[in-house]
C-alpha positions in Angstrom: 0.0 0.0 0.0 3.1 2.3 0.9 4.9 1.6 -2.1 1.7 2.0 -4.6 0.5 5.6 -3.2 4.2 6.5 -3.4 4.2 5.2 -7.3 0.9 7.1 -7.6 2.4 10.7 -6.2 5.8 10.2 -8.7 3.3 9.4 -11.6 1.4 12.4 -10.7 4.1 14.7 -10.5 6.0 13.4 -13.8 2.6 13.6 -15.5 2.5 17.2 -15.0 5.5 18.7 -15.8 5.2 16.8 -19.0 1.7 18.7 -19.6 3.0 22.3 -19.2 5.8 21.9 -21.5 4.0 24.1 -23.8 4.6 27.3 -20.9 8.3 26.5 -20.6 9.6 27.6 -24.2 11.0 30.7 -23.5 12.8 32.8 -20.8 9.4 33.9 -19.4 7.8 31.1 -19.6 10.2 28.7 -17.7 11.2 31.2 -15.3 8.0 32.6 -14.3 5.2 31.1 -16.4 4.7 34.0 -18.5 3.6 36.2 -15.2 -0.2 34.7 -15.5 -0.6 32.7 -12.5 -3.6 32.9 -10.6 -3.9 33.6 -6.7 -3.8 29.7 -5.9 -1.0 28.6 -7.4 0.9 31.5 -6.4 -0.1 31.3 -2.6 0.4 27.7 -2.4 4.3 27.6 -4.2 5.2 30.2 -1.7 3.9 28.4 0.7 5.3 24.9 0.0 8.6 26.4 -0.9 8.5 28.4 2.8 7.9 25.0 4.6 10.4 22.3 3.7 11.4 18.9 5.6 13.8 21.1 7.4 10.8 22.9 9.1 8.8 19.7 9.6 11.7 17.3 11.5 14.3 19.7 11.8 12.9 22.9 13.6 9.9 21.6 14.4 11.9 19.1 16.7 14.4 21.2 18.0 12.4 24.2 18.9 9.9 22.3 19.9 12.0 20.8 22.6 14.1 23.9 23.7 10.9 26.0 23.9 7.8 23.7 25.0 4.4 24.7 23.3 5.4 28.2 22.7 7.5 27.1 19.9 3.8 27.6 18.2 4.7 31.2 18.2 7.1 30.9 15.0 4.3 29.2 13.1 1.9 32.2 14.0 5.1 34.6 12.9 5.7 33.0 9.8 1.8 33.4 9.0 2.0 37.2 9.9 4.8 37.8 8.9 6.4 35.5 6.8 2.9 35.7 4.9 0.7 38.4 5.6 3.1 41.2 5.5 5.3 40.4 2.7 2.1 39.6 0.7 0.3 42.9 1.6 4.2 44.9 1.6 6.1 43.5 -1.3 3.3 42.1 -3.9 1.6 44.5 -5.5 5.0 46.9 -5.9 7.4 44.1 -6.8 4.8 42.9 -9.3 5.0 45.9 -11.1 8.5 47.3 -11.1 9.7 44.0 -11.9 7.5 43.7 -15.2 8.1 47.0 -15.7 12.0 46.7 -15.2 11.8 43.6 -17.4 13.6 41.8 -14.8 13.2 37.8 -13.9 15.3 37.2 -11.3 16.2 39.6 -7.7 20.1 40.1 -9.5 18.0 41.2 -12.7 16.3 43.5 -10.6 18.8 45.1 -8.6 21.2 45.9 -11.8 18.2 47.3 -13.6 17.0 49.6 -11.0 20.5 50.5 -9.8 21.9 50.5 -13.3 24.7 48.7 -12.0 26.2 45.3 -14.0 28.8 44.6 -11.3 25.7 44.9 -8.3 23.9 42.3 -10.4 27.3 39.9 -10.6 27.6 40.3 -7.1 23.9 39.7 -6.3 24.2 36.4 -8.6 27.5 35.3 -6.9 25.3 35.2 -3.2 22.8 33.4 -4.6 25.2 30.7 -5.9 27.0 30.5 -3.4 24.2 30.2 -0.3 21.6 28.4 -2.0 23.8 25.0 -2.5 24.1 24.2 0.8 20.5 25.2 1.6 19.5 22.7 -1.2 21.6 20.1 0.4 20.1 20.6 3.8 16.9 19.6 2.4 17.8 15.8 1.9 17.8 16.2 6.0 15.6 14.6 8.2 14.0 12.2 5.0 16.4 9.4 6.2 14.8 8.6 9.6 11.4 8.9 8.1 12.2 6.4 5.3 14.0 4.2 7.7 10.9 4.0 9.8 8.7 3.4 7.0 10.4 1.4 4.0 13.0 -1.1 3.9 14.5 1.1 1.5 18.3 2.4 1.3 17.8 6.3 2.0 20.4 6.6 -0.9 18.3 5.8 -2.8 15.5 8.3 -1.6 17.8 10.8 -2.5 18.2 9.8 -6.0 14.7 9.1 -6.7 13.7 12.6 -5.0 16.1 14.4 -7.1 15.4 12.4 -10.5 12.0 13.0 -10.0 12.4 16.6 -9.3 14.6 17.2 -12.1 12.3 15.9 -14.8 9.4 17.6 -13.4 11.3 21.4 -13.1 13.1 20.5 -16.7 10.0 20.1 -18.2 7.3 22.4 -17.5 9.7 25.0 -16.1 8.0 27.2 -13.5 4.4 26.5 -14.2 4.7 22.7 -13.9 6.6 23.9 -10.5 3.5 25.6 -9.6 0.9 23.2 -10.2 3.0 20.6 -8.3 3.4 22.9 -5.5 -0.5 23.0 -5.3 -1.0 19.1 -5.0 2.1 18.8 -2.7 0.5 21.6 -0.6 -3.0 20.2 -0.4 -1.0 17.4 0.9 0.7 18.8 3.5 -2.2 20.7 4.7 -4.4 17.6 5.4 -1.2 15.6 6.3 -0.7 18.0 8.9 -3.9 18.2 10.6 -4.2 14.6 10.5 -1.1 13.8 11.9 -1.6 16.2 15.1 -5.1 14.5 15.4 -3.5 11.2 16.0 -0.3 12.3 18.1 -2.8 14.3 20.6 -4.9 11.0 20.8 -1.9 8.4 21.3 -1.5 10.9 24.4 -5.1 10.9 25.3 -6.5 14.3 24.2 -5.0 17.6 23.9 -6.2 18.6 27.4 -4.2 15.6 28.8 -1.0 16.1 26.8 -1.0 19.8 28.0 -1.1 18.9 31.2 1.4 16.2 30.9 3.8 19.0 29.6 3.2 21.0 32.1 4.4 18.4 34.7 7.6 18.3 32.6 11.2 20.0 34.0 14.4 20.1 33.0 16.5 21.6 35.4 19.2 22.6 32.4 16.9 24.6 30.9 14.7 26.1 33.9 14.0 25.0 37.2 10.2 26.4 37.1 7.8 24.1 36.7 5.3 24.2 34.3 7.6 25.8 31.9 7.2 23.9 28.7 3.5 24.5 29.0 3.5 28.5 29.1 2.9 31.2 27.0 6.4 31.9 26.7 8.3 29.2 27.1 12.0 29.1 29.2 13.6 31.4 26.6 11.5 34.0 25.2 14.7 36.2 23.7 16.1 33.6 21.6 12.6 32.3 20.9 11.8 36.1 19.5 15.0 35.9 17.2 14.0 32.4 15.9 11.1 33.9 15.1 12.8 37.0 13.4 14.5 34.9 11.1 12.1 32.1 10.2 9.6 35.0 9.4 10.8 38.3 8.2 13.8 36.2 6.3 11.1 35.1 3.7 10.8 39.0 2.6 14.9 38.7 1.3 15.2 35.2 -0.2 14.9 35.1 -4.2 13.1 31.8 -4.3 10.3 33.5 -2.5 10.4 36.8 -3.3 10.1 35.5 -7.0 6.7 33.7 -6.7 5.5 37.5 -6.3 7.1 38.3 -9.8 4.5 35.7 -11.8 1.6 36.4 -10.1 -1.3 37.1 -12.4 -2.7 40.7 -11.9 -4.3 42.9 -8.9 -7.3 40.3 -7.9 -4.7 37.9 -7.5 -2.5 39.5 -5.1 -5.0 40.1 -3.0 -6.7 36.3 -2.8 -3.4 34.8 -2.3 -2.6 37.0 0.8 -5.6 35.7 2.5 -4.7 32.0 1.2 -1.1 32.4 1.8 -1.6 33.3 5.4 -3.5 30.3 6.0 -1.6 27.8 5.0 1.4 29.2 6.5 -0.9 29.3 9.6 -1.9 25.7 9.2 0.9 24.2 8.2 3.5 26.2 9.8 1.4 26.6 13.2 0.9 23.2 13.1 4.0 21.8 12.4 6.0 24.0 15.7 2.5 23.5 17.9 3.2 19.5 17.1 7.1 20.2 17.6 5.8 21.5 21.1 4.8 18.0 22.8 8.2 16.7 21.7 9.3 16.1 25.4 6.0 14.2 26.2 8.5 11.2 24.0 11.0 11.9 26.5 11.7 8.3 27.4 12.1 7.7 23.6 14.3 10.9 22.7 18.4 10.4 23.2 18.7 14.1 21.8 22.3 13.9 23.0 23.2 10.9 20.8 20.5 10.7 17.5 19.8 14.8 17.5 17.3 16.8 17.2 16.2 15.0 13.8 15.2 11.6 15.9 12.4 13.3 18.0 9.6 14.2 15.2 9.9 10.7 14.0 9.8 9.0 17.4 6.7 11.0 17.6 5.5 9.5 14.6 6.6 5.9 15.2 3.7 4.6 16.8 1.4 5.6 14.1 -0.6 3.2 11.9 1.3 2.4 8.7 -1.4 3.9 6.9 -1.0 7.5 8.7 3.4 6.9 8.0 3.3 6.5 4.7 1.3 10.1 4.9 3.7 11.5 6.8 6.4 10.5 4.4 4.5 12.0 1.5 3.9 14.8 3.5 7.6 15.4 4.0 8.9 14.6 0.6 6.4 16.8 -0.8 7.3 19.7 1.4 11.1 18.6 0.5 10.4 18.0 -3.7 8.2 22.1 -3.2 11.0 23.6 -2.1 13.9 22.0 -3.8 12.2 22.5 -7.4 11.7 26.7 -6.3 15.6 26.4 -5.1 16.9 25.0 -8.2 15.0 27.4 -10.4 16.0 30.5 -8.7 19.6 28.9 -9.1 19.5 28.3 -12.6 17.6 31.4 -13.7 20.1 33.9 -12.1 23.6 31.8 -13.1 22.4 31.6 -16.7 20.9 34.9 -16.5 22.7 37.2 -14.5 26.2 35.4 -14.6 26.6 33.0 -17.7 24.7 35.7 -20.3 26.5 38.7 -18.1 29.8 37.8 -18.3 30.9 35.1 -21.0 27.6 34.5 -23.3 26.4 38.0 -24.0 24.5 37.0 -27.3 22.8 34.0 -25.9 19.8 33.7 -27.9 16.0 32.9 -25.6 16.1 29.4 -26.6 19.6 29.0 -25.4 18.8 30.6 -22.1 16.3 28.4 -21.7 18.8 24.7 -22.5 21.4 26.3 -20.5 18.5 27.0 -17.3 17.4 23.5 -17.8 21.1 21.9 -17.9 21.8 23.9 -14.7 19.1 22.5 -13.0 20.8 19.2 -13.4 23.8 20.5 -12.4 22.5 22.0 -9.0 20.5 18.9 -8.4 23.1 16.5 -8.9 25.9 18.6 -6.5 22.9 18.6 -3.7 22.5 14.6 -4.3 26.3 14.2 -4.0 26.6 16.6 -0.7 23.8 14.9 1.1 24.6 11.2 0.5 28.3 12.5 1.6 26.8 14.1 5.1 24.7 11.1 5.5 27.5 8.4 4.6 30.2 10.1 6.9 27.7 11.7 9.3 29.1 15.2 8.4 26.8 18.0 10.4 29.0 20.5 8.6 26.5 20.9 5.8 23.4 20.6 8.0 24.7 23.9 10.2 24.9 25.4 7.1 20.9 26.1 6.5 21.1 28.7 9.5 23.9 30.1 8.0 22.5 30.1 4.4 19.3 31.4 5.2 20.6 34.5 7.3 23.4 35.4 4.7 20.8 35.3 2.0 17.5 37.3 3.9 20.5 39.6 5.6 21.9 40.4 2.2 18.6 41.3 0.2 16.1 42.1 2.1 16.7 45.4 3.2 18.1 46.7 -0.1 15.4 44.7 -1.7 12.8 46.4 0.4 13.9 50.0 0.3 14.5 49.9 -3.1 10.4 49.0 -4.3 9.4 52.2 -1.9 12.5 54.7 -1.9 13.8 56.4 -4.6 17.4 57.4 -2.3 18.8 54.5 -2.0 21.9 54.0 -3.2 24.1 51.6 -5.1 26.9 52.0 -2.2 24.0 51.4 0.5 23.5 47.9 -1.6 27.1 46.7 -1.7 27.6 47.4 2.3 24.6 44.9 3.4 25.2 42.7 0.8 28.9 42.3 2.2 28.3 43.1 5.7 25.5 40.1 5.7 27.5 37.7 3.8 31.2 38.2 5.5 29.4 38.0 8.9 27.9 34.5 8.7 31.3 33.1 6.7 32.6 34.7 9.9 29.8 32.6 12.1 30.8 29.3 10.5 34.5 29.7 10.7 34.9 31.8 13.9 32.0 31.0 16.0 34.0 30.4 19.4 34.9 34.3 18.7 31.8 35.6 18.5 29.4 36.8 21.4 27.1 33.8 23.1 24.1 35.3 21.8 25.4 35.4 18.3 27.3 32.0 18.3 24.2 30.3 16.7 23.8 30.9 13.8 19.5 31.6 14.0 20.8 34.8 16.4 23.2 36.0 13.7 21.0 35.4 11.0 18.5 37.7 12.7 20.9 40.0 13.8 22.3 40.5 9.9 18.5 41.3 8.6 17.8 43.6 11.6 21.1 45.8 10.7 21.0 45.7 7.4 17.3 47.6 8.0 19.4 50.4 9.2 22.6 50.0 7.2 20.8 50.8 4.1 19.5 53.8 5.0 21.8 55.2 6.9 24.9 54.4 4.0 22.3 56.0 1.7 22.3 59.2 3.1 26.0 59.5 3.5 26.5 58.1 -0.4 26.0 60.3 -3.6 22.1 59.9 -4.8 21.5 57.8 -7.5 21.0 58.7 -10.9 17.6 61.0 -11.3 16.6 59.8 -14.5 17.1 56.3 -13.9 15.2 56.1 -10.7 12.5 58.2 -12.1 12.5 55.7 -14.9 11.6 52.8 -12.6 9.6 54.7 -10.3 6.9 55.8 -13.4 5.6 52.5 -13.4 3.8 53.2 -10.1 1.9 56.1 -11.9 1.0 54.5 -15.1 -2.4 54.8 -15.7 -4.6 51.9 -16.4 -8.3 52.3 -15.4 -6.4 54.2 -12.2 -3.0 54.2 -10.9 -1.1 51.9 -11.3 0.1 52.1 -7.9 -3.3 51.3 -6.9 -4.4 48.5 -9.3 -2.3 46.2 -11.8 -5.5 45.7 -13.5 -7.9 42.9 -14.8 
């Protein structure tokens, strides 16, 4: 029964990306799906690509156990936040200067707007560099879920994951990535709730697990009782910066901030913020709210000697086979969303924004397109070979490096990103500061950690930290930095006052 619905979801998935070959013949088609998709699609790939089998086993475990119940708290921030806000903040206006700019990826953005070639080279170079080992960290966690649920090799999991992804994202480009993210999220949003259902019961009703958590201490953590049962939980400071980064870290990371480029028109924007929001709500509340009863397993959980990674699926273990082979559907699909939005983001700036840039300058559309597509491979395959590398030698190297990729990433772009759809003083200089400022200070985290302050020695604190300052850097380098070019910023600005029926600003129209 495991084996067939698994056959079934592959079949499904292939199926599609071989339909929408047709949208993926050109640059805009494969890249963004010739910017007309509608408010569903759109909410549920950012969605699916936000929540990942690093969310699900990874933080869901690990917060869930350092902060009790109130680990629910990043689930509600990356619903408001990580959903509501950057919908409502960044989707209209990054829908519109982007078209308008003509620009398909963030590093095609910022050298248009800034008129700046080497700001969209360095941009591109971030993006290489970061997103590898953040699609590598992916792969983590699927082992022990596979292990409990198939007598299969989770080398070969890998493979089949990244096969299957590949031939999906090759094919149909961005649309088939779209549609896939729609059945992978419908999937994860009844996976979810279902799954919570049946851990609550096994632990006889939510009232009863509560209250067993509240009989819970650990005098390591904090010697008053109850505290894995409050509001708060035993660490509400570096609670507030987990939250920080899981949820405002969305607003700077290309793969995310480019489903908001393909989105359809003004209607659309404003149904998938209210569907956005509730998925993240669901899924993401749900996942850190099931994350929460971790230490009810306690008698299970050796976090010392398996991790954090063992504690979701001890959770899970005692479920019927029916509900595992869910849950491992569940988590590939939230792993297969996110890798396929990775890999394109990849692909579609180095062949864009590098390749084309620097060494291919008269690359013709079609061209782009093979060279996008042969990337894709590429990228895959080196996240294959680095994940069946940490998971044959038991490296952790690479799995400390989604913190660190995630924070150098958001901390680069967001602020620059930001300021730069609502400000017409930013500056080119203002750019380059947080872009190097974010990325030298978490190369500095991962090779000089011991040096750093405690607070900022984990790499979630440091992450935060680099988003937070680069919210003032920009603005504060700006004023200090000659203005930009008038014309040009004009330029990118008019598209806010173009009239359609009314301004533009206002309405992208029917």
């Amino acid at each position: 029964m495991k084996l067939l619905l698994l056959i079934l979801y592959f079949t499904v998935l292939i199926g599609i990306g071989l339909y929408c070959r047709r949208h993926a013949t050109d640059v805009n088609g494969f890249v963004l799906g010739g910017r007309c998709v509608g408010p569903w699609l759109t909410a549920f790939a950012y969605g699916t690509s936000y929540f990942s089998a690093v969310v699900f086993v990874g933080y869901a475990g690990q917060f869930g156990w350092r902060y009790g119940i109130a680990a629910t708290w990043a689930g509600i921030g990356n619903a408001i936040i990580g959903s509501l806000l950057a919908w409502v903040v960044l989707g209209r206006r990054t829908r519109i200067m982007t078209q308008h700019l003509d620009s398909a990826t963030m590093p095609q953005f910022f050298g248009e707007r800034f008129g700046s070639r080497p700001l969209k080279i360095g941009a591109s170079v971030i993006i290489f560099i970061f997103l590898i080992p953040y699609t590598a960290s992916l792969y983590n966690g699927l082992s022990r879920l596979f292990g409990m649920a198939f007598d299969m090799d989770y080398s070969v999991c890998i493979v089949l994951m990244a096969v299957l992804t590949a031939i999906y994202v090759i094919a149909g480009g961005y649309m088939a990535t779209a549609i896939n993210d729609f059945i992978q999220g419908i999937i994860m949003l009844g996976g979810i709730a279902t799954i919570i259902v049946a851990v609550l019961k096994s632990k006889g009703g939510l009232m009863a697990a509560l209250d067993g958590l509240a009989r819970i201490t650990d005098e390591s953590v904090s010697s008053t009782p109850g505290i894995f049962a409050s509001f708060l939980g035993p660490d509400p400071l570096n609670l507030l910066f987990v939250v920080i980064l899981t949820s405002l870290g969305t607003w700077g990371l290309p793969q995310m901030v480019q489903k908001f480029y393909a989105i359809k028109n003004e209607e659309s924007i404003k149904k998938g913020t209210i569907i956005s929001t509730l998925f993240a709500l669901v899924v993401a509340g749900g996942c850190y709210f099931l994350g929460g009863f971790g230490r009810l397993f306690s008698d299970q959980v050796n976090v010392v000697a398996d991790g954090y990674d063992s504690i979701i699926p001890i959770m899970l273990s005692g479920l019927s086979p029916l509900l595992i082979s869910l849950v491992v559907i569940l988590v590939l699909s939230a792993s297969m969303s996110t890798l396929s939005s990775l890999v394109m983001a990849s692909s579609s700036t180095l062949t864009i924004d590098f390749l084309k840039e620097l060494f291919l300058r008269k690359m013709s559309d079609k061209k782009q397109v093979l060279c996008m597509r042969l990337l894709v491979v590429v990228f895959i395959a080196i996240s294959s070979v680095l994940a069946l590398v940490q998971y044959k030698s038991n490296v952790t190297f690479i799995a400390q490096l989604m913190g660190v990729s995630w924070g150098a990433l958001a901390g680069s772009f967001l602020a620059p990103f930001l300021y730069s759809l609502y400000s017409r003083r930013v500056t080119k200089a203002a750019c380059w500061v947080c872009f190097l400022f974010s990325s030298v200070l978490m190369m500095a985290n991962i090779f000089f950690r011991p040096s750093f302050p405690a607070i900022l020695q984990s790499p979630i604190n440091c992450g935060a930290i680099a988003m937070l300052a680069g919210l003032v850097i920009v603005p504060v380098v700006s004023l200090f930095t000659p203005r930009p070019d008038k014309d040009l910023v004009e330029n990118a600005f008019a598209c806010y006052e173009k009239k359609t029926e009314v301004a533009q600003k206002t309405a992208l129209g029917k």
